[in-house]
N, C-alpha and C positions, 0 to 999 in steps of 0.2 A: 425862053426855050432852054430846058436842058440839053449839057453835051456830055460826052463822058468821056473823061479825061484819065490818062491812065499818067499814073506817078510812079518812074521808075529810080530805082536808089539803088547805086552801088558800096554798100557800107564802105566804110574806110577802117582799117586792121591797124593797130597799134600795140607791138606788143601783144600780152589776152588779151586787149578789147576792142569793142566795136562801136562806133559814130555812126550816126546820118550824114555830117558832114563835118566841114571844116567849121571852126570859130573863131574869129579872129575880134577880140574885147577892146582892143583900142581904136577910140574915134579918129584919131590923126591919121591912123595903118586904113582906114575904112576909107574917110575921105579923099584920099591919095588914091585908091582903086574904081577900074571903071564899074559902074552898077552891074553891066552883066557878068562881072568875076562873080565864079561860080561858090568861091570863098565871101565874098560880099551879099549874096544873096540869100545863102547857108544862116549866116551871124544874123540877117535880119530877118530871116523867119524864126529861129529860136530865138531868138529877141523877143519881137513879134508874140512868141506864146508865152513865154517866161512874165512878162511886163502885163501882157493886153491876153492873152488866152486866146490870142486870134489863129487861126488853122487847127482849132485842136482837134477837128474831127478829123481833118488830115495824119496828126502825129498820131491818134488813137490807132487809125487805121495803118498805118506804117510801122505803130511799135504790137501791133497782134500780127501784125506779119511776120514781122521779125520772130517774135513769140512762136508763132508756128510752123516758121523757117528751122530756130533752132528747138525743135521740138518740146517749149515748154509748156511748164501747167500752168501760170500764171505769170501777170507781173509788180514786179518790185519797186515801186519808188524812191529812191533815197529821199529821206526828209533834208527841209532846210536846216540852218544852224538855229534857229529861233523858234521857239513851239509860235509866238506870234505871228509868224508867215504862213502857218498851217491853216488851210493845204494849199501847197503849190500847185501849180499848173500839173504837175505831175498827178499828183494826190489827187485834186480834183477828179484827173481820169478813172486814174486805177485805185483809189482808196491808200489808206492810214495802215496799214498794215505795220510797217517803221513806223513809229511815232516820235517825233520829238517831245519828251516830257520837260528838260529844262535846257539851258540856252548851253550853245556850244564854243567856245572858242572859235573864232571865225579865221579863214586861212585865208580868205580871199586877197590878201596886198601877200603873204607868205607862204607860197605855194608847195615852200620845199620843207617847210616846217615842218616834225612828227604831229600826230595827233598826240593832244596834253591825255594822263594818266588814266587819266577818269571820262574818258572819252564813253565807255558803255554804258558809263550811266545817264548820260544825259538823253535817253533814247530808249523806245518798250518793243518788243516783235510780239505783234498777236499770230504765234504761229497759220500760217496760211495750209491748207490743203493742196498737196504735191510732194515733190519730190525735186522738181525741176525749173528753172523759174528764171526769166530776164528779169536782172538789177537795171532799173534805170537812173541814169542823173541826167540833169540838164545839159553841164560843160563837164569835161575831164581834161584836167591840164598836168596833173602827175601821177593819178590813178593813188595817190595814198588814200582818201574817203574808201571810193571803190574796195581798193583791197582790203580795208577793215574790213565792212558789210560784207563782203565774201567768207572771207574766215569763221565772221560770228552765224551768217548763216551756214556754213559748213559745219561750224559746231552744235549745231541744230540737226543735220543730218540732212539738210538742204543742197543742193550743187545748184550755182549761179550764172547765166551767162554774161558777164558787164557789158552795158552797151548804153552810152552817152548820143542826148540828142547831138552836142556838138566837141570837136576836139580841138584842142587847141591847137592851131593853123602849124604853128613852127616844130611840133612832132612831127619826127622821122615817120608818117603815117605809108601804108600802100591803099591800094584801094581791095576789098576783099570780097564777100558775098552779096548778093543781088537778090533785091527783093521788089516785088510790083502791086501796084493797087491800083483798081479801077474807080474812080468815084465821079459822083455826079454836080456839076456845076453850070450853074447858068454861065450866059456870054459874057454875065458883067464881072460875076465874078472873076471866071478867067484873066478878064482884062485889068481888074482891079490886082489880081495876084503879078500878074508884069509889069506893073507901073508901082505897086507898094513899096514903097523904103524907108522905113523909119528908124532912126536909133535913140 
């Protein structure tokens, strides 16, 4: 039997941008919290779809919300750093528009690192139709990626709203706009989404 469960999200506000939730990437920080920390539960759903693609009809439906919340024409993925990762969970949903053409310096252990010189070229925009559009990444822990993409699509004639499935837990974050979706799931599912925890 289906039920229809309504998924309510109060983005979280960082500076310009916007999250689903918290993230929090260390196993030690995770395992020290109880499972229904709403930061623990956050990090294992975008886990969860980053890893395994699992809820993505969930996030699909949460990030056109969003999309229609802040009234855009489309959405943006950020590419991975590796055209071999292509396409991400993201891409999967919303297509290749960014494209990773060749590999990127990875920041991931250096978060406060600049992006290296030649950071535009490792990457192609098939211009999209609009004007207006959510940039999405998976995690945002110092918004430098993000503000790139923003600028080069601003130099396009593009305006972006940033908005990360997850934010890194120890930003100064507020909680910001609210956004709801109704969707349909059986009881197992249900029960399987309150008992899932993997990292």
């Amino acid at each position: 039997m289906n039920v229809t469960h309504h998924l309510q999200i109060r983005l979280l506000r960082w500076a310009n941008f916007h999250a689903l939730g918290p993230y929090i990437p260390s196993l030690g920080t995770l395992l020290k919290l109880p499972r229904d920390d709403k930061g623990v539960q956050a990090s294992s759903r975008v886990y969860g779809f980053k890893k395994h693609f699992r809820n993505a009809d969930d996030f699909r439906m949460l990030l056109e919300a969003a999309a229609i919340h802040f009234s855009c024409d489309g959405i943006l993925p950020v590419p991975p750093s590796s055209p071999d990762r292509q396409p991400n969970s993201l891409q999967r949903l919303f297509g290749m528009p960014i494209r990773r053409t060749r590999e990127a310096e990875t920041r991931k252990y250096n978060h406060l690192r600049f992006l290296p010189q030649h950071y535009r070229e490792t990457y192609e925009v098939a211009p999209p139709e609009g004007k207006r559009f959510l940039l999405v990444d998976d995690i945002l822990r110092t918004g430098v990626t993000m503000n790139h993409f923003r600028v080069t699509m601003a130099g396009m004639g593009l305006e972006t709203i940033p908005l990360a499935l997850g934010l890194y837990y120890r930003l100064p974050y507020t909680e910001g706009d609210s956004i709801g979706i109704f969707v349909q799931k059986t009881e197992i599912e249900l029960a399987l989404d309150e008992i899932s925890f993997e990292i």
